[in-house]
Every structure is written in C-alpha cells, then in structure tokens.
mmCIF entry with sequence, helices, sheets and N, C-alpha, C, O atoms, coordinates in Angstrom:
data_MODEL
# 
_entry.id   MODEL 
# 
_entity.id                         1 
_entity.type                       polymer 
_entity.pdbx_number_of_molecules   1 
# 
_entity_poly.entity_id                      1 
_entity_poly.type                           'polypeptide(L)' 
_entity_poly.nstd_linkage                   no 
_entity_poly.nstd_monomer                   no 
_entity_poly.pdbx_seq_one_letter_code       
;(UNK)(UNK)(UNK)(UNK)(UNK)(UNK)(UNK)(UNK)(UNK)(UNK)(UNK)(UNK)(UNK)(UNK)(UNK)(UNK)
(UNK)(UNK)(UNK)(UNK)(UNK)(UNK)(UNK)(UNK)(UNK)(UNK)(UNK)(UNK)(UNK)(UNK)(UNK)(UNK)
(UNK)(UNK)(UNK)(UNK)(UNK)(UNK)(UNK)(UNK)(UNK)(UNK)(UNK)(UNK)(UNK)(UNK)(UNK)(UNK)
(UNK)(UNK)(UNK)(UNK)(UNK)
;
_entity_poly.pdbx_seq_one_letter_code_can   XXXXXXXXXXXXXXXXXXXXXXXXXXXXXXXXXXXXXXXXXXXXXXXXXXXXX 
_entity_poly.pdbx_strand_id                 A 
# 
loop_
_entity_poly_seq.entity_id 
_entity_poly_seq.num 
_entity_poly_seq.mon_id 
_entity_poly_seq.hetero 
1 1  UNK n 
1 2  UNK n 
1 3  UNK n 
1 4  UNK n 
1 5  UNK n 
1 6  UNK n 
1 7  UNK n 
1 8  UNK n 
1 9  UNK n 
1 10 UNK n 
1 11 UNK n 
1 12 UNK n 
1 13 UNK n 
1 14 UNK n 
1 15 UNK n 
1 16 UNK n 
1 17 UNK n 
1 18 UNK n 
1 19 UNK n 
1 20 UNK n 
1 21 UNK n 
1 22 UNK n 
1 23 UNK n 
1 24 UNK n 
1 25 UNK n 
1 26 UNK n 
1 27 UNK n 
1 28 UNK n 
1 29 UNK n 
1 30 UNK n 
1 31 UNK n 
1 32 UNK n 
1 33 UNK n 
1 34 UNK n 
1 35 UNK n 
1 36 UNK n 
1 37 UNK n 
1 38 UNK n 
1 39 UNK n 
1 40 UNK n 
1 41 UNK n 
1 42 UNK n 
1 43 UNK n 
1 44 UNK n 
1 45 UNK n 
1 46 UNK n 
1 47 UNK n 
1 48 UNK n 
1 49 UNK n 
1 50 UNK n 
1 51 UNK n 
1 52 UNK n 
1 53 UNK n 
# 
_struct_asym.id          A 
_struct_asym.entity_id   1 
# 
loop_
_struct_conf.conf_type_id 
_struct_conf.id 
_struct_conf.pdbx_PDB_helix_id 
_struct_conf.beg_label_comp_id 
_struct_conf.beg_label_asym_id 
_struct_conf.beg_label_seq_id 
_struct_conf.pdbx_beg_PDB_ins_code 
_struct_conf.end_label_comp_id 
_struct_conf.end_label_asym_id 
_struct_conf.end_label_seq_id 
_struct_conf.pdbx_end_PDB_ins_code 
_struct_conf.beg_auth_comp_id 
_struct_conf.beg_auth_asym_id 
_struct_conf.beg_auth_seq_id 
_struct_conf.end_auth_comp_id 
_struct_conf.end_auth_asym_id 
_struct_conf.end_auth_seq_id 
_struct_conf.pdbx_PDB_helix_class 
_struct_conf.details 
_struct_conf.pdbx_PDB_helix_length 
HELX_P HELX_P1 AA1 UNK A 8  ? UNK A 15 ? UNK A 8  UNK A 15 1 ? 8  
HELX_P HELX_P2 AA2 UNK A 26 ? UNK A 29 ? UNK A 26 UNK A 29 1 ? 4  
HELX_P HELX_P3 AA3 UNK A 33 ? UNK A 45 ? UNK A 33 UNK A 45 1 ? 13 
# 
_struct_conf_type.id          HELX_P 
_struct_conf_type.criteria    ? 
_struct_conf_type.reference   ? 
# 
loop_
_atom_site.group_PDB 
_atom_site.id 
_atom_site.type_symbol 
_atom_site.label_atom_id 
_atom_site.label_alt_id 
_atom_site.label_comp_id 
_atom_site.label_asym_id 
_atom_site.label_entity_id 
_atom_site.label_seq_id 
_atom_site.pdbx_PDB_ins_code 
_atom_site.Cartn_x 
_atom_site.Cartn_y 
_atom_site.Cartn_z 
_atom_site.occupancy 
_atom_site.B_iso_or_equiv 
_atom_site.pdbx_formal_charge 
_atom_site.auth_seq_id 
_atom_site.auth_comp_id 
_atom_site.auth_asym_id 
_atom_site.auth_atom_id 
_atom_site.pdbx_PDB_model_num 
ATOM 1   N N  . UNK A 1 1  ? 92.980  80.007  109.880 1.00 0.00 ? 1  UNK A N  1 
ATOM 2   C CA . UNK A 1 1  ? 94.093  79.792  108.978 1.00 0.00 ? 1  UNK A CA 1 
ATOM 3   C C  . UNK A 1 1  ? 94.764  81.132  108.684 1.00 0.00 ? 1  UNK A C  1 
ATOM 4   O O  . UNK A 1 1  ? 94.058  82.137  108.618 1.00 0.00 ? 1  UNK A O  1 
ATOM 5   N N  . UNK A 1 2  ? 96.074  81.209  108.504 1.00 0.00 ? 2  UNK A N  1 
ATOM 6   C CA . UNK A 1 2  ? 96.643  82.555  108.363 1.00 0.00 ? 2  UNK A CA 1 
ATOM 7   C C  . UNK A 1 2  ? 96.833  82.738  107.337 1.00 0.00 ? 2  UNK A C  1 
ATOM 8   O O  . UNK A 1 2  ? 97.499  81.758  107.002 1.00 0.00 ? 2  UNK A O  1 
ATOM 9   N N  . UNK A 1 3  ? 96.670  83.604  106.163 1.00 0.00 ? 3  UNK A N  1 
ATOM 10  C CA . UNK A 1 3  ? 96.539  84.193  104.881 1.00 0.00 ? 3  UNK A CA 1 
ATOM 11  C C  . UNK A 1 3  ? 97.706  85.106  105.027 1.00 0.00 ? 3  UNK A C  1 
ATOM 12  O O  . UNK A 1 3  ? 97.620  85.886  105.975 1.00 0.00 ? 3  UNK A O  1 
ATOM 13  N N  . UNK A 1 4  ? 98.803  85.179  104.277 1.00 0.00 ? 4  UNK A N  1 
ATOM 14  C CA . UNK A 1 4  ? 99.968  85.970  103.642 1.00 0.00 ? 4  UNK A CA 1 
ATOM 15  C C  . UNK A 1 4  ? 99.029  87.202  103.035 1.00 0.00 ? 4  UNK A C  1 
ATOM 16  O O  . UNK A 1 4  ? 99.236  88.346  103.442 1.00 0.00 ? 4  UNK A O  1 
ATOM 17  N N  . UNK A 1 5  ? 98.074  86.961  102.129 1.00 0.00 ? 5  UNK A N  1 
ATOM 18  C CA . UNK A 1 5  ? 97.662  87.974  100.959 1.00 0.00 ? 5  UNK A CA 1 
ATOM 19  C C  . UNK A 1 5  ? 96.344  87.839  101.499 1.00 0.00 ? 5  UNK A C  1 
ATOM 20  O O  . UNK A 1 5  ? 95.524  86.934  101.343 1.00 0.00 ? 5  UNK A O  1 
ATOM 21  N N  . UNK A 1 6  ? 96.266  89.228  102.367 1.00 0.00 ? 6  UNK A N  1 
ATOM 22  C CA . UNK A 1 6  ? 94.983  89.350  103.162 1.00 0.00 ? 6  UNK A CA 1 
ATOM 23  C C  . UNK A 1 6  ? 94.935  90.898  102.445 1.00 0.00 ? 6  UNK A C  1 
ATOM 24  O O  . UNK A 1 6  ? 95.991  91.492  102.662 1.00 0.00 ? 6  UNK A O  1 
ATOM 25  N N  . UNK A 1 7  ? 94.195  91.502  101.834 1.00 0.00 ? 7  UNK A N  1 
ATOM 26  C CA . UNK A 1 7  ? 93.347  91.973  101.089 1.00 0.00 ? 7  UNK A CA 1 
ATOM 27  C C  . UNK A 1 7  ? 94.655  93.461  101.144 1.00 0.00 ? 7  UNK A C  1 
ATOM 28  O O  . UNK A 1 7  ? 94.884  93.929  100.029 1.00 0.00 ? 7  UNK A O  1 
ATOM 29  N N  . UNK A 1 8  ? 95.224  93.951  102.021 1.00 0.00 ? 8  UNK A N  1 
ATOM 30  C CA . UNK A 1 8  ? 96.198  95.302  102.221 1.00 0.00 ? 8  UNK A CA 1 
ATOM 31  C C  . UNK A 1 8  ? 97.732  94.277  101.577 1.00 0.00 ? 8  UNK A C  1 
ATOM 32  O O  . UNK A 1 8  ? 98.510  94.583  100.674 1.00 0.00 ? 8  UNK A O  1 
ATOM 33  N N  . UNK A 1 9  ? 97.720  93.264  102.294 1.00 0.00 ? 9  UNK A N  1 
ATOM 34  C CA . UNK A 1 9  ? 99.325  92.684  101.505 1.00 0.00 ? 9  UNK A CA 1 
ATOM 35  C C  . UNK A 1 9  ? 98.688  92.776  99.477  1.00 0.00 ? 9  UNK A C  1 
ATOM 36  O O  . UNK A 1 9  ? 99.387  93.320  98.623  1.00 0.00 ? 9  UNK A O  1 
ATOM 37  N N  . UNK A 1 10 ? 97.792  92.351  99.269  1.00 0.00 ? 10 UNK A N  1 
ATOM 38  C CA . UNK A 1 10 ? 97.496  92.184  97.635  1.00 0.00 ? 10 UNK A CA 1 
ATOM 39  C C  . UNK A 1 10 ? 97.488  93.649  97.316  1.00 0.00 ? 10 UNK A C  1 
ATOM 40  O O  . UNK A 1 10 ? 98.304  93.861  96.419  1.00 0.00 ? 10 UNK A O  1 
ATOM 41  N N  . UNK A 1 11 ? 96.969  94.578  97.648  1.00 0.00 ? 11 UNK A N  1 
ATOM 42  C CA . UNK A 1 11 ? 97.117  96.177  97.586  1.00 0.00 ? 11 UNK A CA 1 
ATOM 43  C C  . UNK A 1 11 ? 98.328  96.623  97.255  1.00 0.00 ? 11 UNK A C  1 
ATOM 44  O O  . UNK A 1 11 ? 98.759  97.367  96.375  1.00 0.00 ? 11 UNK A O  1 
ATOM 45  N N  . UNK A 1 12 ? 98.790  96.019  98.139  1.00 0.00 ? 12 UNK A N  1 
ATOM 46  C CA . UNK A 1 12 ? 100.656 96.598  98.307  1.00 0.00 ? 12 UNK A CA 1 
ATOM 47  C C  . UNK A 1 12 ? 101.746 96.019  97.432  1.00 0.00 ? 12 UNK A C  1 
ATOM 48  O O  . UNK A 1 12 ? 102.861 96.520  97.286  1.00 0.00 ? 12 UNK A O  1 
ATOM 49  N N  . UNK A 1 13 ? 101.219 94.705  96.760  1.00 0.00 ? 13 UNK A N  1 
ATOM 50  C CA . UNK A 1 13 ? 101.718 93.976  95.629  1.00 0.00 ? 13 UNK A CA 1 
ATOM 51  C C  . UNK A 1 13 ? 101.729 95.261  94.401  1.00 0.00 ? 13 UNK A C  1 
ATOM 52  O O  . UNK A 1 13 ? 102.565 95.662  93.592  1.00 0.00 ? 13 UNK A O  1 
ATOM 53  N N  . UNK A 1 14 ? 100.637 95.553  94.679  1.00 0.00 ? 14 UNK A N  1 
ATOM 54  C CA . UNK A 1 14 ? 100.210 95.925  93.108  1.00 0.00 ? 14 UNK A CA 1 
ATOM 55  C C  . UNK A 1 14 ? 100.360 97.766  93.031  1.00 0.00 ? 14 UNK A C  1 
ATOM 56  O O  . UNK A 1 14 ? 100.395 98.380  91.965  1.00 0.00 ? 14 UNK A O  1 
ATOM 57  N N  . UNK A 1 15 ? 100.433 98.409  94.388  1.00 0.00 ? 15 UNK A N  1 
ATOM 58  C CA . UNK A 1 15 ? 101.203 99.435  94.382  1.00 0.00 ? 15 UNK A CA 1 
ATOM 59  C C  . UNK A 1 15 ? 102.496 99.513  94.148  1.00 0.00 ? 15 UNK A C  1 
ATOM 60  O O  . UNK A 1 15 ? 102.973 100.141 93.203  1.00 0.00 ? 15 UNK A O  1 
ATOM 61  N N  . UNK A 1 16 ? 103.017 99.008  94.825  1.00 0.00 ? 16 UNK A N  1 
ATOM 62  C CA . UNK A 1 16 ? 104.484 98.499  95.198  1.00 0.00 ? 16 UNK A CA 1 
ATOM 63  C C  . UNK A 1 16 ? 105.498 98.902  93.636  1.00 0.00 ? 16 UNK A C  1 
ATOM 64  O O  . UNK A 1 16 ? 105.249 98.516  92.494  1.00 0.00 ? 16 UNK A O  1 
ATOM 65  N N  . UNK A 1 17 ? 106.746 99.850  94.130  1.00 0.00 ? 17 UNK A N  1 
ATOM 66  C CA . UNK A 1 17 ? 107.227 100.270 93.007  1.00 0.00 ? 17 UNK A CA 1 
ATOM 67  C C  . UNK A 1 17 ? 108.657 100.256 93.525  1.00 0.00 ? 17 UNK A C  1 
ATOM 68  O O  . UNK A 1 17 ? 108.916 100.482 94.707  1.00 0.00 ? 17 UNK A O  1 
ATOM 69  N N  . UNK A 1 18 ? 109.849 99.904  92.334  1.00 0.00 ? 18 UNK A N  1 
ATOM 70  C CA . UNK A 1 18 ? 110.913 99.763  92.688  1.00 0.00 ? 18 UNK A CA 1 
ATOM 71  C C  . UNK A 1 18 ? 111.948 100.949 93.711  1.00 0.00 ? 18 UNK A C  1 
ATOM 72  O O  . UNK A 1 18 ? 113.005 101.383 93.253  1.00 0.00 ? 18 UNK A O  1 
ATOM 73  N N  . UNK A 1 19 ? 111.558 101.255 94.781  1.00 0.00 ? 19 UNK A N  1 
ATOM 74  C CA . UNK A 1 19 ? 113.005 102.261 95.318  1.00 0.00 ? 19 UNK A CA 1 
ATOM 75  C C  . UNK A 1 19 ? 111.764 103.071 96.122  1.00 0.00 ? 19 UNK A C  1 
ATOM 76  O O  . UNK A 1 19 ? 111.963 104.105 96.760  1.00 0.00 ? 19 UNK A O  1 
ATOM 77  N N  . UNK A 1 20 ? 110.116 102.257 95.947  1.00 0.00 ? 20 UNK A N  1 
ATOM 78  C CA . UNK A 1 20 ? 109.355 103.183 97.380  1.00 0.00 ? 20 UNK A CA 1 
ATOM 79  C C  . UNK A 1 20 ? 109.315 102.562 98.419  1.00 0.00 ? 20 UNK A C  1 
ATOM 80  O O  . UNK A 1 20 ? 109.338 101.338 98.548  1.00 0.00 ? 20 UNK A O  1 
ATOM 81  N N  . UNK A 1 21 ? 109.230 103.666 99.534  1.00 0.00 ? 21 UNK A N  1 
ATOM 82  C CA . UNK A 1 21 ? 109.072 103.631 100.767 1.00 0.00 ? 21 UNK A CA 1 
ATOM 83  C C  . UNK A 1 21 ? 107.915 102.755 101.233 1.00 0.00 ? 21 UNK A C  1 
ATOM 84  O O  . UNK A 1 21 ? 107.311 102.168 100.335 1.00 0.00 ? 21 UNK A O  1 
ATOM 85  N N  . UNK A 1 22 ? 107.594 102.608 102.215 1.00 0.00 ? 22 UNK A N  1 
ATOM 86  C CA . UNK A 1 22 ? 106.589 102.211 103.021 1.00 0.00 ? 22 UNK A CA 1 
ATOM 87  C C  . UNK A 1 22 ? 105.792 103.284 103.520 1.00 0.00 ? 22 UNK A C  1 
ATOM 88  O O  . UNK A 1 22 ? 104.674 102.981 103.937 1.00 0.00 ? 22 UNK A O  1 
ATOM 89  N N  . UNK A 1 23 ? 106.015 104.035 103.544 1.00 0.00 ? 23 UNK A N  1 
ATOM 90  C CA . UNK A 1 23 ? 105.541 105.253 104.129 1.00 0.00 ? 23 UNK A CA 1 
ATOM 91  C C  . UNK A 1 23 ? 104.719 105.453 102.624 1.00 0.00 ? 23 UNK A C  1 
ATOM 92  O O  . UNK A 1 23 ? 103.507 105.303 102.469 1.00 0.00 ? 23 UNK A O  1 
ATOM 93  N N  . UNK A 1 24 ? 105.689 105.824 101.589 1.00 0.00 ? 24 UNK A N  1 
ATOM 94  C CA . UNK A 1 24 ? 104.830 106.163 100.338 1.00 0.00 ? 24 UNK A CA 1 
ATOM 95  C C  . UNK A 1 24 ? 104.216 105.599 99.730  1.00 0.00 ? 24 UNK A C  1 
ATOM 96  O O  . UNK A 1 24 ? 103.700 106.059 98.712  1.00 0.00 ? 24 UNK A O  1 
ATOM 97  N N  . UNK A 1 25 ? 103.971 103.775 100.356 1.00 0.00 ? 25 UNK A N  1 
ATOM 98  C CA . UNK A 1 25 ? 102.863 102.927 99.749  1.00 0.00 ? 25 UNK A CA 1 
ATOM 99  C C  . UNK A 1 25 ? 101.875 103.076 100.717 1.00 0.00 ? 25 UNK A C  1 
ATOM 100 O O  . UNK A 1 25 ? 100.744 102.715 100.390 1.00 0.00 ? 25 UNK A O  1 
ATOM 101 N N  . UNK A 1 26 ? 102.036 103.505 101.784 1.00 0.00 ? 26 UNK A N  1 
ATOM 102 C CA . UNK A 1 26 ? 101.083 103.734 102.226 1.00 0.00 ? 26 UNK A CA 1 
ATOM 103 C C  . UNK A 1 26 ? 99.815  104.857 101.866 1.00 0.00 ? 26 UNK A C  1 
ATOM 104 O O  . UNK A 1 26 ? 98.621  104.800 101.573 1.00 0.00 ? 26 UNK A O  1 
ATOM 105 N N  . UNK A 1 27 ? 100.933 105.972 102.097 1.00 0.00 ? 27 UNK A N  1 
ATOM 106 C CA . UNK A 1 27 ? 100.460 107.232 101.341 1.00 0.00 ? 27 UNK A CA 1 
ATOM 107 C C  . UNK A 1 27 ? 99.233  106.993 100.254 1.00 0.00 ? 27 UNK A C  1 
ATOM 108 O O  . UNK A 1 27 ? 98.210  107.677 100.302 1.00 0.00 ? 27 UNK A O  1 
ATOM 109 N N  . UNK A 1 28 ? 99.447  105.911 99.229  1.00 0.00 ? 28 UNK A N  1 
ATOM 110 C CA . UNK A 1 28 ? 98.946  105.774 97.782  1.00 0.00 ? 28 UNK A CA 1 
ATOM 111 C C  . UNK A 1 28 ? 98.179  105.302 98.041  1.00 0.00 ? 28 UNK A C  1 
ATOM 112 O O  . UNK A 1 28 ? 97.216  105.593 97.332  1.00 0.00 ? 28 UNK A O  1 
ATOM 113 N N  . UNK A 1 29 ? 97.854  104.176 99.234  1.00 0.00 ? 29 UNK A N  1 
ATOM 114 C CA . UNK A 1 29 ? 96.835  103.512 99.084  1.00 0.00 ? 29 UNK A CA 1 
ATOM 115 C C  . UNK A 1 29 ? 95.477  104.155 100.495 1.00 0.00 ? 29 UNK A C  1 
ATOM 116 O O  . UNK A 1 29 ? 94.348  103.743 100.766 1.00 0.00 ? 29 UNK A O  1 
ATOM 117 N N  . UNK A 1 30 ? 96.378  105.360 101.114 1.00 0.00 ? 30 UNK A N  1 
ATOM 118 C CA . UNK A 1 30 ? 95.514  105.998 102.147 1.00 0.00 ? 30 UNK A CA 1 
ATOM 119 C C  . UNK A 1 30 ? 95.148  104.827 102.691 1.00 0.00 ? 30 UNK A C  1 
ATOM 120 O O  . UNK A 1 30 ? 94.070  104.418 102.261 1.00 0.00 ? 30 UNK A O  1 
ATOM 121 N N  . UNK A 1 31 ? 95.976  103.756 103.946 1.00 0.00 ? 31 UNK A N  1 
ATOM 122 C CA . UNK A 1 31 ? 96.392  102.846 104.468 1.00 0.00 ? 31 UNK A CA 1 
ATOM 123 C C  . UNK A 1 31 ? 96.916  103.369 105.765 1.00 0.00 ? 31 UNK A C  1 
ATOM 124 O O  . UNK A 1 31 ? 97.717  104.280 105.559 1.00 0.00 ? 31 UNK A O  1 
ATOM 125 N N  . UNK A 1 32 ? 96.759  103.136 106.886 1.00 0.00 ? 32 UNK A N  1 
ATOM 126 C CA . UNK A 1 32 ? 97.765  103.888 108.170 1.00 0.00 ? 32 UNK A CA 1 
ATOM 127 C C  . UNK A 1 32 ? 98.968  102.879 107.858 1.00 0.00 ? 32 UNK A C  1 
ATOM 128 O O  . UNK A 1 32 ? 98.697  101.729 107.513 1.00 0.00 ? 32 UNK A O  1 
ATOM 129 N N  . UNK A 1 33 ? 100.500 103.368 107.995 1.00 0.00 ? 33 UNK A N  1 
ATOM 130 C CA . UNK A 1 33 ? 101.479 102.941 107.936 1.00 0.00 ? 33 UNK A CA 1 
ATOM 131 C C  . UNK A 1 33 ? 101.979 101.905 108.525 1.00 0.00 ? 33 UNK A C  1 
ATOM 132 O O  . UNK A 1 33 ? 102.928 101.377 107.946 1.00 0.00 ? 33 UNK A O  1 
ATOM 133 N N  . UNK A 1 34 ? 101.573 101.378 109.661 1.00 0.00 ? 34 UNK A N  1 
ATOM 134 C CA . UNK A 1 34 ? 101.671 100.141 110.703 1.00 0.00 ? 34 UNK A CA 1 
ATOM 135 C C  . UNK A 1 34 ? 100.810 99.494  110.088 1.00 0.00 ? 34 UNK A C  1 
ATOM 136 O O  . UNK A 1 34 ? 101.313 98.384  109.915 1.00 0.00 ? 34 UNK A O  1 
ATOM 137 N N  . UNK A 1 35 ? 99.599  99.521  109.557 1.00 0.00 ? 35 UNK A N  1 
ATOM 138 C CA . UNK A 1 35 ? 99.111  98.187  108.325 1.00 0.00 ? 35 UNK A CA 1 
ATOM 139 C C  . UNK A 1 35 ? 100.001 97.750  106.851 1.00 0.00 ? 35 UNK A C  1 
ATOM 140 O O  . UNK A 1 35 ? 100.215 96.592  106.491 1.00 0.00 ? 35 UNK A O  1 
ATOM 141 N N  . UNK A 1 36 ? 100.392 98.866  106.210 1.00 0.00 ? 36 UNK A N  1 
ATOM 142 C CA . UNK A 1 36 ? 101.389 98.741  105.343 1.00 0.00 ? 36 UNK A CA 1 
ATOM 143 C C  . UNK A 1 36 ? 102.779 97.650  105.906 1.00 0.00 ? 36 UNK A C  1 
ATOM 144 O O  . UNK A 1 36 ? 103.210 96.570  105.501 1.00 0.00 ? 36 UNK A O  1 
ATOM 145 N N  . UNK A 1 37 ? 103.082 98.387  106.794 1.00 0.00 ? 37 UNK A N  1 
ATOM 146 C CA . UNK A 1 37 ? 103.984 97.766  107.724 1.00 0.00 ? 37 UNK A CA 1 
ATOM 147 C C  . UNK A 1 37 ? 104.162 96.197  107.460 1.00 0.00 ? 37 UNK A C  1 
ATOM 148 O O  . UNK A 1 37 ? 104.894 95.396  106.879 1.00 0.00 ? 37 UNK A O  1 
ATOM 149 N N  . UNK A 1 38 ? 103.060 96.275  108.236 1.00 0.00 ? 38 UNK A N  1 
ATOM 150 C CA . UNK A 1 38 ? 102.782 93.996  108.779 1.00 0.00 ? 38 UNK A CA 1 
ATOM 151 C C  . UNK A 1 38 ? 102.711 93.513  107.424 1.00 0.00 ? 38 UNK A C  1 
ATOM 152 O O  . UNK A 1 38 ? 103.184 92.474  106.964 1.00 0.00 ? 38 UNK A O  1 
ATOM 153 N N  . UNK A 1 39 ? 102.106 94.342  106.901 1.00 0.00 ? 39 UNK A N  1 
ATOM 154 C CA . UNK A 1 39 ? 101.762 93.411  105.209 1.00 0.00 ? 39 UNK A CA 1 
ATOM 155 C C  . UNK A 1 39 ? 103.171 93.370  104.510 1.00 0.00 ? 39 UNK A C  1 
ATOM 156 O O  . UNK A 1 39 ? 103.563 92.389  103.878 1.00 0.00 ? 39 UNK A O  1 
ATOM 157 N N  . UNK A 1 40 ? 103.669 94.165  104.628 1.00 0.00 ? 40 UNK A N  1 
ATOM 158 C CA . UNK A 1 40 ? 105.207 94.202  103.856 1.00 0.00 ? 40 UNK A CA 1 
ATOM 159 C C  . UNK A 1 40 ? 106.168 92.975  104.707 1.00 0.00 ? 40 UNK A C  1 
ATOM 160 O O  . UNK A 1 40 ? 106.935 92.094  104.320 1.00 0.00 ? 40 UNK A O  1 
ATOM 161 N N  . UNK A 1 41 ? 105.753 93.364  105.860 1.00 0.00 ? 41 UNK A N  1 
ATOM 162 C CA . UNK A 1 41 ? 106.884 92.039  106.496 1.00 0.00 ? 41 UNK A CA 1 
ATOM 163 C C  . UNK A 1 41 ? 106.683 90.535  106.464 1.00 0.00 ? 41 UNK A C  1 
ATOM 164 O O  . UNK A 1 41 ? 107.526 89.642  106.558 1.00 0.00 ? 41 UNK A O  1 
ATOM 165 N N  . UNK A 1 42 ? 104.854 90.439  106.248 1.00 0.00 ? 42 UNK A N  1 
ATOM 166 C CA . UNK A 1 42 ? 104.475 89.374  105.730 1.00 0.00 ? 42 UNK A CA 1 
ATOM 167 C C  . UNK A 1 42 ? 104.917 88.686  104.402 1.00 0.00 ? 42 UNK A C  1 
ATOM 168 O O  . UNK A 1 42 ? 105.068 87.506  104.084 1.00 0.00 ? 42 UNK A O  1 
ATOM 169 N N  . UNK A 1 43 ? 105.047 89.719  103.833 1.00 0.00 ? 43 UNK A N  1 
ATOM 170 C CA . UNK A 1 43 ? 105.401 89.216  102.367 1.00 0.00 ? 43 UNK A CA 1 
ATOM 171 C C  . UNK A 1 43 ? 106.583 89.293  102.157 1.00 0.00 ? 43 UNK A C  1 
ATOM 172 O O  . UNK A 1 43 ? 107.094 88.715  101.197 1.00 0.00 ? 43 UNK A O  1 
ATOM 173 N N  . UNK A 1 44 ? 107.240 89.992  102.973 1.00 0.00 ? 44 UNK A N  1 
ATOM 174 C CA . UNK A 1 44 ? 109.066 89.560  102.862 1.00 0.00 ? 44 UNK A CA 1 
ATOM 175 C C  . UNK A 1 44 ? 109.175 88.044  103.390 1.00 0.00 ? 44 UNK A C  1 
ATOM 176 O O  . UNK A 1 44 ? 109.641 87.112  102.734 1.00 0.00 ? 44 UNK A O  1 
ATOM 177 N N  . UNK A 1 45 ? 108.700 87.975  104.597 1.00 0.00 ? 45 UNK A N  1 
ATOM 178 C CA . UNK A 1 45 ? 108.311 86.547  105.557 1.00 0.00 ? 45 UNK A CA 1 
ATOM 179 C C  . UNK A 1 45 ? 108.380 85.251  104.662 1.00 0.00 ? 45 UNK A C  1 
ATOM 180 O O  . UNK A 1 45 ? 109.058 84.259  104.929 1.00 0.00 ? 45 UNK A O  1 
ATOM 181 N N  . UNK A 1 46 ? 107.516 85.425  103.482 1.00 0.00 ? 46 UNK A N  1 
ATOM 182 C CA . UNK A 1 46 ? 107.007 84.766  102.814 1.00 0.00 ? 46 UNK A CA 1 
ATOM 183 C C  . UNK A 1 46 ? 107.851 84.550  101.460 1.00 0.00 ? 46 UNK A C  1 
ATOM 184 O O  . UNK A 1 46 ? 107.776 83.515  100.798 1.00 0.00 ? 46 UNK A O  1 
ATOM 185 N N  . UNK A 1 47 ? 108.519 85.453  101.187 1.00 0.00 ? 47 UNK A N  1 
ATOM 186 C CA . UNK A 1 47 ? 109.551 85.986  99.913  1.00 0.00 ? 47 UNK A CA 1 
ATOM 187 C C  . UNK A 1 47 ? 108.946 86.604  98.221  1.00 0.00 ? 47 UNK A C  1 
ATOM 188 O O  . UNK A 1 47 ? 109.381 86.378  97.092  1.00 0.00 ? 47 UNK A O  1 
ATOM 189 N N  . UNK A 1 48 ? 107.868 87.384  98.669  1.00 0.00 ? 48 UNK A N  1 
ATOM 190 C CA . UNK A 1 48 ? 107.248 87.925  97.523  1.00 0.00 ? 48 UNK A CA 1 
ATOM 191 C C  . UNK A 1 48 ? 108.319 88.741  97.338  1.00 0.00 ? 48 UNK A C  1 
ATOM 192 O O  . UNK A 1 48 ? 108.975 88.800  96.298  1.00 0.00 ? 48 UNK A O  1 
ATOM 193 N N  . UNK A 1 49 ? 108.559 89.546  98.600  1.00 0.00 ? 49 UNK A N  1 
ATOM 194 C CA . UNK A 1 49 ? 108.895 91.220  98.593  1.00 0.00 ? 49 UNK A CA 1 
ATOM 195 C C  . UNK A 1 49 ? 110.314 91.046  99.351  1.00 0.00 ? 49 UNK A C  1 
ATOM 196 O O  . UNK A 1 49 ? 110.572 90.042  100.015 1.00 0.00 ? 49 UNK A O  1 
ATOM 197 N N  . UNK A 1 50 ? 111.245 92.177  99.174  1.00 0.00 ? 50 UNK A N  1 
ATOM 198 C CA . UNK A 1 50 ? 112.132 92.256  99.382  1.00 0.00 ? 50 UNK A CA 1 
ATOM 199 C C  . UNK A 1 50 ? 112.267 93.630  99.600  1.00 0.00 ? 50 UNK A C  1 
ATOM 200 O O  . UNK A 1 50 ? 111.902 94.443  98.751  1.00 0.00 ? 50 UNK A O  1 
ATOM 201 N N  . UNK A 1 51 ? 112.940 94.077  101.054 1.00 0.00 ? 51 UNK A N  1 
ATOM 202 C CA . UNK A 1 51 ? 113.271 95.656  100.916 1.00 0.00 ? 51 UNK A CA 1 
ATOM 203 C C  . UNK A 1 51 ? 114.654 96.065  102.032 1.00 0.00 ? 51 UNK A C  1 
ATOM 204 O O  . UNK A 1 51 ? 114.976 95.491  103.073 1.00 0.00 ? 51 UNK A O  1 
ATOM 205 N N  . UNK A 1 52 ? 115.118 96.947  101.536 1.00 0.00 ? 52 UNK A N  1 
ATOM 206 C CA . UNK A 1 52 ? 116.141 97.629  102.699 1.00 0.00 ? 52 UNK A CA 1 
ATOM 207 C C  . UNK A 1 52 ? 115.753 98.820  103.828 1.00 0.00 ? 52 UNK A C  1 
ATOM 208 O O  . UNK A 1 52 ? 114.955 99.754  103.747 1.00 0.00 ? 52 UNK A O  1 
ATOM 209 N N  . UNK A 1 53 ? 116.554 98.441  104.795 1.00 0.00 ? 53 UNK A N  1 
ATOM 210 C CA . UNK A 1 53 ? 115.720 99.319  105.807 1.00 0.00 ? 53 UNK A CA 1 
ATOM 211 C C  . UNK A 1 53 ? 116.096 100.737 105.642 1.00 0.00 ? 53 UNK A C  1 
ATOM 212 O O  . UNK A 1 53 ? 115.563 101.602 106.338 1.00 0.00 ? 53 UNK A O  1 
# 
C-alpha cells in the first residue's frame, strides 16, 4: 500500500516553514535532498504542501 506520510514526508510537515527551500529542509533535518525532494512532491501530489519552483 502506498503511504503519502512515510516517516521523512511527516518530518518535513513539521519542519516545513513559510518561504524555505528544500534544500534548507533538508539541511534541518540532515536528510539527503532527493529524499526531501520525493516527500515534498508527495505531499504537493496529495495537497498538504504547496511550493514554487
């Protein structure tokens, strides 16, 4: 079964700050950036999250 909020997307919820990067949620959570990545697009996918490129 595929899970949206697989343990790095719930991380990134709760880091997650208005006007940061991906790069700098990554940074915070010492995460490699291509995991940040998928989880962010998952949850845009999904419509938690919303971001500009």
């Amino acid at each position: 079964m595929y899970e949206v909020l697989d343990d790095t997307a719930a991380q990134t919820i709760l880091a997650i700050e208005s006007g940061d990067s991906i790069r700098r949620v990554a940074q915070h959570l010492h995460t490699p950036y291509e995991t940040v990545r998928q989880a962010v697009n998952r949850l845009e996918n999904a419509g938690y999250v919303s971001y500009d490129d």
